[in-house]
PAMI-154926 format. One record per atom (N, C-alpha, C): x, y, z. Coordinates in steps of 0.1 Angstrom, whole numbers, padded with zeros to 4 digits, always signed. Atoms other than C-alpha are relative to their C-alpha. Example, Ala and Ser with C-alpha at 12.3 -4.5 7.8 and 13.67 -1.06 7.14 Angstrom:
2
+0009-0012+0000/+0123-0045+0078/+0009+0012+0000/-0009-0011+0000/+0137-0011+0071/-0008+0011+0008/
END
This chain:
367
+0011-0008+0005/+1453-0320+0978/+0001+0014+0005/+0003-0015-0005/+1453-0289+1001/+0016+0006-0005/-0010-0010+0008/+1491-0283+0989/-0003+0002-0012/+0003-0004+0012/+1480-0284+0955/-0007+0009-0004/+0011-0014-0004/+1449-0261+0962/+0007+0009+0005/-0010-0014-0004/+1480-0237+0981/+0002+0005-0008/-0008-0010+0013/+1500-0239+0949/-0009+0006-0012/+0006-0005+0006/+1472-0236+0931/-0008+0014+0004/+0011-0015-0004/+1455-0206+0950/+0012+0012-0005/-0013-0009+0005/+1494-0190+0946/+0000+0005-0012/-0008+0002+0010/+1499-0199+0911/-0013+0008-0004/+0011-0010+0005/+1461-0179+0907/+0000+0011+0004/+0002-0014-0002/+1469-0147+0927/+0015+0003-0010/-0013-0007+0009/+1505-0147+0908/-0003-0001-0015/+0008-0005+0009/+1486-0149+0877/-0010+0012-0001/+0006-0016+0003/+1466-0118+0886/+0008+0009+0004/-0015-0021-0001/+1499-0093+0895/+0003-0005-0011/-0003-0002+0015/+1508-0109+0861/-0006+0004-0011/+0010-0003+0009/+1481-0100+0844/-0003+0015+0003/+0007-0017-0007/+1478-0062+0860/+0007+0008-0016/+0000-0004+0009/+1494-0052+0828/-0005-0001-0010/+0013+0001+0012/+1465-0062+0806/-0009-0008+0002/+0013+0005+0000/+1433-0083+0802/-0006+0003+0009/+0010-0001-0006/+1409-0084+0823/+0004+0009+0016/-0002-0013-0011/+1431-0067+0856/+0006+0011-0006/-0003-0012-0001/+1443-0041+0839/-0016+0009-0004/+0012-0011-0002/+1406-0030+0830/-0004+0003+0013/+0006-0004-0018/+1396-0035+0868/+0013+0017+0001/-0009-0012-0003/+1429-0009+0872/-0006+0014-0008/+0006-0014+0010/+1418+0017+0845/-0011+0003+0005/+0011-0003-0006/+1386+0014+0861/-0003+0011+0011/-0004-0005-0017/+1393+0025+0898/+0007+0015-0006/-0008-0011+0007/+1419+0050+0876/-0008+0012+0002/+0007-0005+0008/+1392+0065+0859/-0011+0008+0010/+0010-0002-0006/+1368+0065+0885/+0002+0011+0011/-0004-0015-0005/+1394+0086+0906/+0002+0013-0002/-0002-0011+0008/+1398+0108+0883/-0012+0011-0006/+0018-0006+0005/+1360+0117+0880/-0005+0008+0012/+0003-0004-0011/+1361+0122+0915/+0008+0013+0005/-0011-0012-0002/+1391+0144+0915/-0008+0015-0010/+0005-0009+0011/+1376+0165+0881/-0015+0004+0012/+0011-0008-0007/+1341+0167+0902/+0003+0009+0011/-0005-0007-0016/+1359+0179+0936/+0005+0013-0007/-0007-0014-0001/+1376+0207+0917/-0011+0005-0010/+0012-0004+0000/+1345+0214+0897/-0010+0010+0005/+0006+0000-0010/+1327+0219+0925/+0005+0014+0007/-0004-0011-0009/+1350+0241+0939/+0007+0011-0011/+0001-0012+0004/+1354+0264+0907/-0016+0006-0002/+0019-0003+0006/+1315+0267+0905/+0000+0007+0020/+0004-0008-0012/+1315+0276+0945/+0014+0017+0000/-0009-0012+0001/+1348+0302+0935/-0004+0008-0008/+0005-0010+0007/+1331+0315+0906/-0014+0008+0005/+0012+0002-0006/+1299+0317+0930/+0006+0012+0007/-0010-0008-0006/+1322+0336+0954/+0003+0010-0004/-0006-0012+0013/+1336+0359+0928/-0010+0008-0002/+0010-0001+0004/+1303+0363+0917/-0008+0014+0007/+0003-0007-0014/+1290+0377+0952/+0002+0006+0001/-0008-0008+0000/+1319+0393+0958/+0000+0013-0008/+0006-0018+0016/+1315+0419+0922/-0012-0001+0003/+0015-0002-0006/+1279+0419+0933/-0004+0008+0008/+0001-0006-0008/+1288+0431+0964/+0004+0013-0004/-0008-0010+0009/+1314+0457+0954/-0003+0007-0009/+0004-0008+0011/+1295+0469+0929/-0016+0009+0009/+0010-0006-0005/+1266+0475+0951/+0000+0009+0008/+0000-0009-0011/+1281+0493+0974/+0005+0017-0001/-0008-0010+0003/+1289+0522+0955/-0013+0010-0001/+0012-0013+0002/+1263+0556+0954/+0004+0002-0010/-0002-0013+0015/+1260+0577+0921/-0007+0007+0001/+0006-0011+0005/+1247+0606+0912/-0003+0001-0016/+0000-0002+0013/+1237+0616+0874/+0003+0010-0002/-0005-0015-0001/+1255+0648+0875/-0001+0005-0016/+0004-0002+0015/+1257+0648+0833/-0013+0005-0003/+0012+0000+0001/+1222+0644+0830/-0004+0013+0011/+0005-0015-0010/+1214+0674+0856/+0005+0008-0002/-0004-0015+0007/+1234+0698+0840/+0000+0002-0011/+0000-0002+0017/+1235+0689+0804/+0010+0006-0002/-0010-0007+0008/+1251+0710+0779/+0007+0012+0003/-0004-0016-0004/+1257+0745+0800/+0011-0005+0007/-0009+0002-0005/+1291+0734+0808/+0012+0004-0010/-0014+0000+0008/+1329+0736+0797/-0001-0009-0009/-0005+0010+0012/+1340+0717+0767/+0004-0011+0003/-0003+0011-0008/+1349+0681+0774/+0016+0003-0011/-0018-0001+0003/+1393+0677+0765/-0006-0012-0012/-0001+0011+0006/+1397+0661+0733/+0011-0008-0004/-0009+0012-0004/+1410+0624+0734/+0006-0003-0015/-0004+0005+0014/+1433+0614+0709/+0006-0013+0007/-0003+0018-0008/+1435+0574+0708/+0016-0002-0002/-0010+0000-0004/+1462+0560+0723/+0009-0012-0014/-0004+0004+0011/+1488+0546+0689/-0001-0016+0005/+0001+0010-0009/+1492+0515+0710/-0012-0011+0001/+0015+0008-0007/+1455+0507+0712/-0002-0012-0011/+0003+0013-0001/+1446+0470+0700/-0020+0001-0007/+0014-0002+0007/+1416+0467+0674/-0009-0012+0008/+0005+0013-0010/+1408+0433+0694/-0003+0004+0012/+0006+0004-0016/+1403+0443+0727/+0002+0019+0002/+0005-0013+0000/+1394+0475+0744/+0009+0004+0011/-0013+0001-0004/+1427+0493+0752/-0010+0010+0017/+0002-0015-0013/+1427+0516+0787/+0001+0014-0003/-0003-0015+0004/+1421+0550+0787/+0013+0007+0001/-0013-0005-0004/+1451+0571+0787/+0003+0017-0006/+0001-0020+0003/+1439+0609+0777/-0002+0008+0015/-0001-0007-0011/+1439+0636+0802/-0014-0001+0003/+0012-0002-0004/+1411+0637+0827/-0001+0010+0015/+0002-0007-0011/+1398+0657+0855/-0014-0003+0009/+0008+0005-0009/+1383+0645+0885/-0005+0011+0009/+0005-0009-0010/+1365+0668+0913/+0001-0011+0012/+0001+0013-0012/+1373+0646+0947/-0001+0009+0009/+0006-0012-0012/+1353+0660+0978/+0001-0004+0013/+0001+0004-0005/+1359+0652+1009/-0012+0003+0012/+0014-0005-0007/+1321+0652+1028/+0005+0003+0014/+0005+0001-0017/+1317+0665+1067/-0009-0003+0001/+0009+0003-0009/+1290+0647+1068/-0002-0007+0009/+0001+0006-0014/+1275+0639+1101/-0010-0012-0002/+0013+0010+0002/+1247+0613+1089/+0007-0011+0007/-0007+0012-0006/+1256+0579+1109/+0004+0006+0015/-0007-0003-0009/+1268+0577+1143/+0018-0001+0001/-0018+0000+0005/+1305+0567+1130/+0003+0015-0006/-0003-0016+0005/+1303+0606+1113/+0002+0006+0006/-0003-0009-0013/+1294+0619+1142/+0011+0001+0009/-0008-0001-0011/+1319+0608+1165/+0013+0005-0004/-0017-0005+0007/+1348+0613+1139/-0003+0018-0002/-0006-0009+0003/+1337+0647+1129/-0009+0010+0011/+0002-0006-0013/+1315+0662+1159/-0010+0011-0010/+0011-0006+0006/+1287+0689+1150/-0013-0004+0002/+0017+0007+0001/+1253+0686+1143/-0002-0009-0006/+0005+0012+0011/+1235+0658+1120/-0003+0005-0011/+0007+0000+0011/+1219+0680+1098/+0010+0006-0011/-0008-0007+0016/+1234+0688+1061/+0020-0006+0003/-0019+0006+0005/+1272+0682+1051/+0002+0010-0009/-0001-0006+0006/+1292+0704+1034/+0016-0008-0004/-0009+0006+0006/+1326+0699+1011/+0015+0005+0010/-0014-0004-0012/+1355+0699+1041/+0015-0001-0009/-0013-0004+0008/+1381+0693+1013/-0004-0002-0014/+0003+0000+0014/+1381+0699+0976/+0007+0001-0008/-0015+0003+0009/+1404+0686+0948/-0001-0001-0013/-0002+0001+0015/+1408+0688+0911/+0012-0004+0000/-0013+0012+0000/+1430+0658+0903/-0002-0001-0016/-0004-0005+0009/+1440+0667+0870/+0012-0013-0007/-0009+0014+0003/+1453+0632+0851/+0006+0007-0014/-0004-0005+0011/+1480+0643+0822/-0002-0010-0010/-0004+0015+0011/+1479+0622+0788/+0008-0008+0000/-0008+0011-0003/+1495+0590+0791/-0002-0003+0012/-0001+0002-0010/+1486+0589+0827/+0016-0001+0008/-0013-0002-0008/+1524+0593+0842/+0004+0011+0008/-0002-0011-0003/+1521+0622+0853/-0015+0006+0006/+0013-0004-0004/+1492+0639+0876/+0002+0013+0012/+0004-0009-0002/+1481+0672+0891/-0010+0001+0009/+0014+0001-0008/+1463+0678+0926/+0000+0014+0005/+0002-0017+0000/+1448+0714+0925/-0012+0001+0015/+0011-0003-0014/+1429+0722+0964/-0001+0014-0005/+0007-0015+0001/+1406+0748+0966/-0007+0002+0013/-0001-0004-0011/+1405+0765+0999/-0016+0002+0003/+0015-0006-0002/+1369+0763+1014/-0005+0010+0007/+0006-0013-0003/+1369+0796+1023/+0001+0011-0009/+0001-0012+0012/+1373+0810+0991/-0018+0003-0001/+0015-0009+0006/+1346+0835+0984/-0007-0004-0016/+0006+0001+0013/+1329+0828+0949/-0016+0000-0005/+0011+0001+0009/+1299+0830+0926/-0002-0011-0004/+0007+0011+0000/+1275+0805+0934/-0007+0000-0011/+0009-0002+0012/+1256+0794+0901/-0012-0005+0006/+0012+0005-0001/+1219+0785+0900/+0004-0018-0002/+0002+0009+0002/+1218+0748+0902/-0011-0013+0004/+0017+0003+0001/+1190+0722+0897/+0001-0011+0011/+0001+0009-0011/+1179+0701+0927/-0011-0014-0012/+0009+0011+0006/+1163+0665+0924/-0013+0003-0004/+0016-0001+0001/+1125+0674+0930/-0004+0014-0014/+0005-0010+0014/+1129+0698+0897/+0002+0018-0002/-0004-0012+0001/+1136+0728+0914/+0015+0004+0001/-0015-0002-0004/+1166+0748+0916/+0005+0014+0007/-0006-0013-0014/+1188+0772+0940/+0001+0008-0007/-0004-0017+0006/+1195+0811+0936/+0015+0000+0003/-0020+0002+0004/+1228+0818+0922/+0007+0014+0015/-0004-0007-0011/+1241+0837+0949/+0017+0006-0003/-0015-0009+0003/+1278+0864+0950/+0010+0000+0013/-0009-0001-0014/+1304+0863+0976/-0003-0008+0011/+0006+0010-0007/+1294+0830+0992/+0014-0011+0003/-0010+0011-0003/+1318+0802+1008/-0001-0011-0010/+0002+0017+0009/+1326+0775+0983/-0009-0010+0003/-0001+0010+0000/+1320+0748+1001/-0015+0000+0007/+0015+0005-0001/+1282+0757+1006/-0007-0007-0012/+0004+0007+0014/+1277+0746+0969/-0006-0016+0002/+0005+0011-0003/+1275+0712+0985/-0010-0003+0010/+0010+0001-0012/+1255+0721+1013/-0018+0001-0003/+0012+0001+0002/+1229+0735+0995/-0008-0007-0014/+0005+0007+0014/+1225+0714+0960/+0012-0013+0000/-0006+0014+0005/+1249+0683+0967/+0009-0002-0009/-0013+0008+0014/+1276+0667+0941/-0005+0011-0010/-0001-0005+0016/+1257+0685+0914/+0003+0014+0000/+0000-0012+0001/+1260+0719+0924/+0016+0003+0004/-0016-0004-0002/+1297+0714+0939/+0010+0000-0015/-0007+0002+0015/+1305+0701+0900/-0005+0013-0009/+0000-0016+0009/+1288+0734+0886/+0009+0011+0008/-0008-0011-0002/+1303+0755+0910/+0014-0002-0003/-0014+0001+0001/+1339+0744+0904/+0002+0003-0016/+0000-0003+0012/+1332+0744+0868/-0004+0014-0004/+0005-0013+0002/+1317+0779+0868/+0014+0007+0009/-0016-0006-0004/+1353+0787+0890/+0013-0001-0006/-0016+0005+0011/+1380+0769+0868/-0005+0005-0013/+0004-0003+0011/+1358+0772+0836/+0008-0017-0005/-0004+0014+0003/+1372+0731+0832/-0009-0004+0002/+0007+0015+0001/+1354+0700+0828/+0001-0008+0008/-0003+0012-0013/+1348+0678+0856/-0002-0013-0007/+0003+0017+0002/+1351+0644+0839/-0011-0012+0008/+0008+0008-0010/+1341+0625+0869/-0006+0009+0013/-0001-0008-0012/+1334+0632+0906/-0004-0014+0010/-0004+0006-0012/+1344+0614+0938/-0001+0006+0016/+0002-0003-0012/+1331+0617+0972/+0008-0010+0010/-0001+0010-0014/+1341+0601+1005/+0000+0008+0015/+0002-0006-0011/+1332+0608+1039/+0008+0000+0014/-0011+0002-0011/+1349+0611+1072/+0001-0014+0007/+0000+0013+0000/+1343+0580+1082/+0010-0013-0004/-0005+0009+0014/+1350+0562+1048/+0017+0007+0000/-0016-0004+0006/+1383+0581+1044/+0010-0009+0016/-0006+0011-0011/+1394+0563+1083/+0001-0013+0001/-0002+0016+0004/+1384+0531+1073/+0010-0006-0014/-0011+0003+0007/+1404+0532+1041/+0018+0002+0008/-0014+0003-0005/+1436+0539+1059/+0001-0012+0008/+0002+0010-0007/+1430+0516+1084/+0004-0017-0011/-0002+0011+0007/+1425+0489+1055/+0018-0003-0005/-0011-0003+0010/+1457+0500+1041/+0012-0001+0010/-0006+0000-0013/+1472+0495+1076/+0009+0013+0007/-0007-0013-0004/+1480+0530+1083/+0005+0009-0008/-0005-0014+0008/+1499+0561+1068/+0009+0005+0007/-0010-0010-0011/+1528+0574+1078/+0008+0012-0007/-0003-0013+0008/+1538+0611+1074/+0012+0008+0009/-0013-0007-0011/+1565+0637+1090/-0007+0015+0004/+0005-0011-0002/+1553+0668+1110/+0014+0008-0001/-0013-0009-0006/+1576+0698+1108/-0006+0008+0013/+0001-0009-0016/+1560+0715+1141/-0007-0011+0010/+0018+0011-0006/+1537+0699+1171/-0006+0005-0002/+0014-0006+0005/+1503+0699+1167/-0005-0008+0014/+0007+0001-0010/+1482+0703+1194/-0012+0008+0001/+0012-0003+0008/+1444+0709+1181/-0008-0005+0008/+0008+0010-0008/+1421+0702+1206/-0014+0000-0010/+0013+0000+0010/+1391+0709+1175/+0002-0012-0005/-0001+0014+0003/+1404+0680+1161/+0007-0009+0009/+0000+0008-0008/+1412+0663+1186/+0019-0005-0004/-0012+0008-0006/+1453+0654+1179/+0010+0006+0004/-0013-0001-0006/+1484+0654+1196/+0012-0005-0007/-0011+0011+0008/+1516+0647+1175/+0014+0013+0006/-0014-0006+0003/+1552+0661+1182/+0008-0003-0013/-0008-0002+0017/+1575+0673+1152/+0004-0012-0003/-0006+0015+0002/+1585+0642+1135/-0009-0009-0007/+0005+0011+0004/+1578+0610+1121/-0013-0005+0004/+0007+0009-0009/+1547+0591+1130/-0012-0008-0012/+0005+0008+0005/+1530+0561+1115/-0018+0003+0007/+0010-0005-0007/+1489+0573+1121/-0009-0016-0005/+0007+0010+0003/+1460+0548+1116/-0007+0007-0003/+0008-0006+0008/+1428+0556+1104/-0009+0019+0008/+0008-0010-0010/+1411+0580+1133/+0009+0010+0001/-0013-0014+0002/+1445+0604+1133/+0003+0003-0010/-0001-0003+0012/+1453+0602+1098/-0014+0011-0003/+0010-0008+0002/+1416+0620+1098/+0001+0012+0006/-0008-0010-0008/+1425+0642+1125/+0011+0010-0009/-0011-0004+0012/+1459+0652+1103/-0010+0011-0006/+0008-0006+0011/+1431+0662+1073/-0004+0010+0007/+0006-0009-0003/+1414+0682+1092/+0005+0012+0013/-0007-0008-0008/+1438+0702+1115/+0005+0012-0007/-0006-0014+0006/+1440+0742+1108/+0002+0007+0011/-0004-0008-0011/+1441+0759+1140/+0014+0000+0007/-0019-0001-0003/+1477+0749+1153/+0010-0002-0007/-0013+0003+0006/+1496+0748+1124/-0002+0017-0009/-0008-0012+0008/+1513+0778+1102/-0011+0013+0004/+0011-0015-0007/+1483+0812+1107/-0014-0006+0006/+0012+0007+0001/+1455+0789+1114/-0015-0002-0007/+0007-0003+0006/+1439+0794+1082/-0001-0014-0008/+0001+0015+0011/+1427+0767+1053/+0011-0001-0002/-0012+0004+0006/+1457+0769+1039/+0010-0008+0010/-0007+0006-0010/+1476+0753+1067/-0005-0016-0003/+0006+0017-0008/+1453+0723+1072/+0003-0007-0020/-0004+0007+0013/+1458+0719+1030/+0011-0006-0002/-0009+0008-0006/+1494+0714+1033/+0004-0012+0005/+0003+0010-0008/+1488+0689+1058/-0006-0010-0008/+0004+0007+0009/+1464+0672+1034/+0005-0002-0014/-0011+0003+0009/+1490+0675+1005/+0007-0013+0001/-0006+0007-0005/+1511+0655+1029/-0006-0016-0003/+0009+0013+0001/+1483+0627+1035/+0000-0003-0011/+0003+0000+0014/+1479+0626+0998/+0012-0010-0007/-0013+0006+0005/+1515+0620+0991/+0003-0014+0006/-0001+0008-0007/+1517+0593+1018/-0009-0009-0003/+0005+0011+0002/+1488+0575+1012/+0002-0008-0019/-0001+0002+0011/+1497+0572+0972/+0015-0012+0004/-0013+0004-0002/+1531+0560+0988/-0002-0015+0005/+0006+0007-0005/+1513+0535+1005/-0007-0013-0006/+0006+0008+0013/+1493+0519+0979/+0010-0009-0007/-0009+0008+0009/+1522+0516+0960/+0012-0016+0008/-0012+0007-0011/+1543+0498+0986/-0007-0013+0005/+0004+0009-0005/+1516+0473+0994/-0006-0011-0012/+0000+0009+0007/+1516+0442+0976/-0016-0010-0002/+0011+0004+0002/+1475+0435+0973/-0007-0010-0006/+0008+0010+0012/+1469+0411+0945/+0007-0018+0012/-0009+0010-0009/+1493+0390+0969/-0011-0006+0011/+0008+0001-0010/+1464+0385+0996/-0016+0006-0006/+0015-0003+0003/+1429+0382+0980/-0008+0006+0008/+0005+0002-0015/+1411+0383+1013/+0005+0015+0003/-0005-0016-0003/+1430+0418+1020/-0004+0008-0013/+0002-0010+0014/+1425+0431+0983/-0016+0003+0003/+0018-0001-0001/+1388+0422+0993/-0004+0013+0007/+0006-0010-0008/+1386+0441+1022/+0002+0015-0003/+0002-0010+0001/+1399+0468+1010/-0007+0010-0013/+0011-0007+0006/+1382+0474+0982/-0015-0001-0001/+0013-0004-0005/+1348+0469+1005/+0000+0011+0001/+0001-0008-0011/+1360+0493+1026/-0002+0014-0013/+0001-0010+0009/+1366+0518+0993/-0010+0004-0007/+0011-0002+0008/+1337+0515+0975/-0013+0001+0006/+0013-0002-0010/+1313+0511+1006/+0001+0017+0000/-0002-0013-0011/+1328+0548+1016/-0003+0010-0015/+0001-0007+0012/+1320+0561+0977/-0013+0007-0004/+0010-0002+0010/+1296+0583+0957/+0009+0005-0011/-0004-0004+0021/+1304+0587+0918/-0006+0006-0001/+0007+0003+0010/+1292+0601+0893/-0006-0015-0008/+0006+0013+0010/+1274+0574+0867/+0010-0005-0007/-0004+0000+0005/+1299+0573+0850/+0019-0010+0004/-0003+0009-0007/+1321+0554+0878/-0004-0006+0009/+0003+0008-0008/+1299+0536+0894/-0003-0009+0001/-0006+0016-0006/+1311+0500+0893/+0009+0000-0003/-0016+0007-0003/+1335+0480+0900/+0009-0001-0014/-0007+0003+0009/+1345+0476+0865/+0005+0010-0007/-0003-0009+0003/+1350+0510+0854/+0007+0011+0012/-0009-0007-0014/+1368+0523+0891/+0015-0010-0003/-0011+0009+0001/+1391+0490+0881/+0007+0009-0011/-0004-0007+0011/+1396+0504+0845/+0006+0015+0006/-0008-0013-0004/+1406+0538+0860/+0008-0002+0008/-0015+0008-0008/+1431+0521+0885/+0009-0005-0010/-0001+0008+0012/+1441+0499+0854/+0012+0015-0003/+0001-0005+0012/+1450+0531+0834/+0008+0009+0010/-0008-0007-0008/+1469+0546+0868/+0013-0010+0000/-0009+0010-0001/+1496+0519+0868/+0014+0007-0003/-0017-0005+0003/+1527+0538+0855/+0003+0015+0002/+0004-0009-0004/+1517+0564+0875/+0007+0002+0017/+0000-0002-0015/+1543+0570+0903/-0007+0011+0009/+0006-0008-0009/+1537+0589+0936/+0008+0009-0004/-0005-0017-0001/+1566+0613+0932/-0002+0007-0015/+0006-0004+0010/+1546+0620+0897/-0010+0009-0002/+0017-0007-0005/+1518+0637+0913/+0007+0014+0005/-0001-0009-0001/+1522+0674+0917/-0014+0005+0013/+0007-0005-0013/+1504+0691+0950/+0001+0014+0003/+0002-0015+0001/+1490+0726+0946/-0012+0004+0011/+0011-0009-0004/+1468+0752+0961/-0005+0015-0010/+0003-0010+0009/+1447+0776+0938/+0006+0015+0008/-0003-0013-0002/+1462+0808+0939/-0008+0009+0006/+0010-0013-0005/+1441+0831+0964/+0006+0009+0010/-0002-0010-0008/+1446+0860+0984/-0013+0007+0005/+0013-0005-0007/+1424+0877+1012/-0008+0009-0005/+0012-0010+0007/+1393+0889+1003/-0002+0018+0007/-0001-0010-0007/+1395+0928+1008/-0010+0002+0009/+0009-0002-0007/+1363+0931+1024/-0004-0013+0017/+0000+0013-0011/+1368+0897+1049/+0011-0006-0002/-0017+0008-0001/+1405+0891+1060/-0004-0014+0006/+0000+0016+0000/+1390+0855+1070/-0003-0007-0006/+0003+0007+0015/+1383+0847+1034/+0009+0002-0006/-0008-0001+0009/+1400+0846+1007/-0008+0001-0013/+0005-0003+0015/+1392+0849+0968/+0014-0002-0007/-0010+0011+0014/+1408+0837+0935/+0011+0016-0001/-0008-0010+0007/+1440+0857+0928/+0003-0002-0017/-0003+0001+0016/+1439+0864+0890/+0011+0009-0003/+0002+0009+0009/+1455+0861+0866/+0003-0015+0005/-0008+0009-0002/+1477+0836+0884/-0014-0014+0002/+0006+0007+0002/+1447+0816+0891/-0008-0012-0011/+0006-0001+0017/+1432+0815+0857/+0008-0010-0006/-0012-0002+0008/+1465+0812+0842/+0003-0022+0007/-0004+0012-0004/+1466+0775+0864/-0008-0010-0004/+0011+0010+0009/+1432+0761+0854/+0002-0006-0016/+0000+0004+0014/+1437+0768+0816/+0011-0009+0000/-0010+0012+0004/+1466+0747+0822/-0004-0013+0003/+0004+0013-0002/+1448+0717+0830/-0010-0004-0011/+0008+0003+0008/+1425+0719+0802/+0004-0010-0008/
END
């Protein structure tokens, strides 16, 4: 009996491995299958609903961390002509191609002292800020090609009236430093006065402050540029001998803002220098492989857009992307690096003023 009950317990589990390929064990199998398969589909589920959640956050963040101004809307129609776009042959009735007409940006670099990170980097008082560097970035049609025009903030010029928030607005003032424009009426009045100096169209306008411009290099893991002399600035605080040198964010700032020990110790010197930075950090960008390292792409475009004021007109993430987007075939050694044509102002050899025609003659070419 109990052998018979063996062979028979045998001859019943070797009837169910024979049976795993259909009736009744192969449902039990399809079962379990099925059941892992629900558990697998839910687990990754799960984890595109916490990545789309993530994502979510993330453009939420990034978008929030950007200032604007309404500069359009505060000056209206008393301006230059806007460039007109002709669409690109290329463009795509289905989907909404990238821009690729000529545009002109105003990028300002703030001294301001607000924060204790402003202070320490740029030293001074707390109160007001004015425009420590100022750039008409001048994008050609097709984007391949681009144009960076500085304007010396000690050019002398004709301040226009421009309108403050609470409704009023400033006295247009003659023979004034540029780069009070921003001191006394902000983004909107630095975008009339450059426009009342070129007679161009400011498309957009981009700020970033001393601060914000150290933390982007930093993200970017540095910048490295070549001096042709030493520099030994104790106003800005650096020390470099001639040559090579890989800076991080707190010297690369330094760099920008160094005019006293380099060529007469006028603006024009410290522009140069910021030409340099310009070309380097474009060089930089391009050389760093970002899409490669989420997590890094993240940070640094916190660090970019925390350190931003726009206009309205780029202030989010999906139209600062579209303008990156629409720079892509846009090398660095494509970018041209100017200074507006000025010469000393007869009446204050520590000023300067626009040399015409040649000046003129540089603007209408960006139109």
């Amino acid at each position: 009996m109990r052998g018979h009950e063996k062979s028979g317990g045998t001859g019943d589990d070797g009837d169910e491995s024979g049976d795993r390929g259909g009736g009744a064990g192969a449902g039990t199998r399809a079962g379990r299958r099925a059941k892992a398969l629900k558990i697998t589909g839910l687990t990754l589920a799960g984890l595109l609903v916490l990545g789309a959640g993530a994502a979510g956050w993330a453009y939420w963040q990034l978008n929030g961390n950007i200032d604007s101004v309404d500069i359009n809307s505060a000056l209206g129609d008393d301006r230059p002509a806007k460039a007109v776009v002709t669409p690109s042959p290329d463009a795509s009735a289905t989907a909404s191609p990238l821009p690729t007409g000529s545009l002109n940006i105003l990028v300002l670099g703030s001294d301001s002292r607000s924060g204790e990170e402003n202070q320490a980097l740029g030293g001074g008082d707390s109160g007001g800020a004015r425009s420590d560097t100022a750039m008409v970035v001048h994008l050609d049609a097709g984007r391949t090609a681009a144009t960076v025009v500085s304007i010396p903030r000690d050019t002398l010029v004709d301040r226009p009236s421009c309108p403050l928030e609470d409704g009023e607005s400033t006295r247009e003032a003659s023979g004034v430093m540029f780069n009070s424009a921003y001191e006394v009426g902000g983004p909107v009045c630095a975008v009339k006065t450059v426009e009342s100096l070129t007679d161009v169209r400011m498309d957009h306008y981009v700020e970033i402050d001393f601060a914000g411009f150290a933390r982007l290099v930093d993200a970017l893991g540095g910048v490295t540029v070549t001096t042709e002399e030493d520099i030994d600035d104790d106003r800005s605080h650096l020390t470099l001998d001639a040559g090579t040198h890989h800076l991080d964010g707190t010297d690369a700032l330094a760099l920008a803002r160094t005019r006293y020990d380099v060529g007469d110790g006028s603006d024009l010197g410290r522009i140069g220098l910021q030409h340099q930075l310009v070309k380097a950090l474009l060089e930089q960008i391009a050389d760093e492989d970002l899409l490669a390292g989420p997590a890094r792409l993240y940070r640094v475009a916190d660090t970019v857009t925390g350190s931003l004021t726009t206009d309205t007109g780029l202030d989010s993430l999906g139209e600062l992307t579209r303008l990156a987007q629409s720079l892509r075939d846009l090398p660095a050694d494509g970018v041209t690096t100017l200074t507006m044509p000025v010469v000393p102002a007869p009446w204050d050899r520590n000023r300067v003023v626009a040399d015409e025609p040649e000046a003129g003659e540089l603007w209408a070419s960006l139109k």
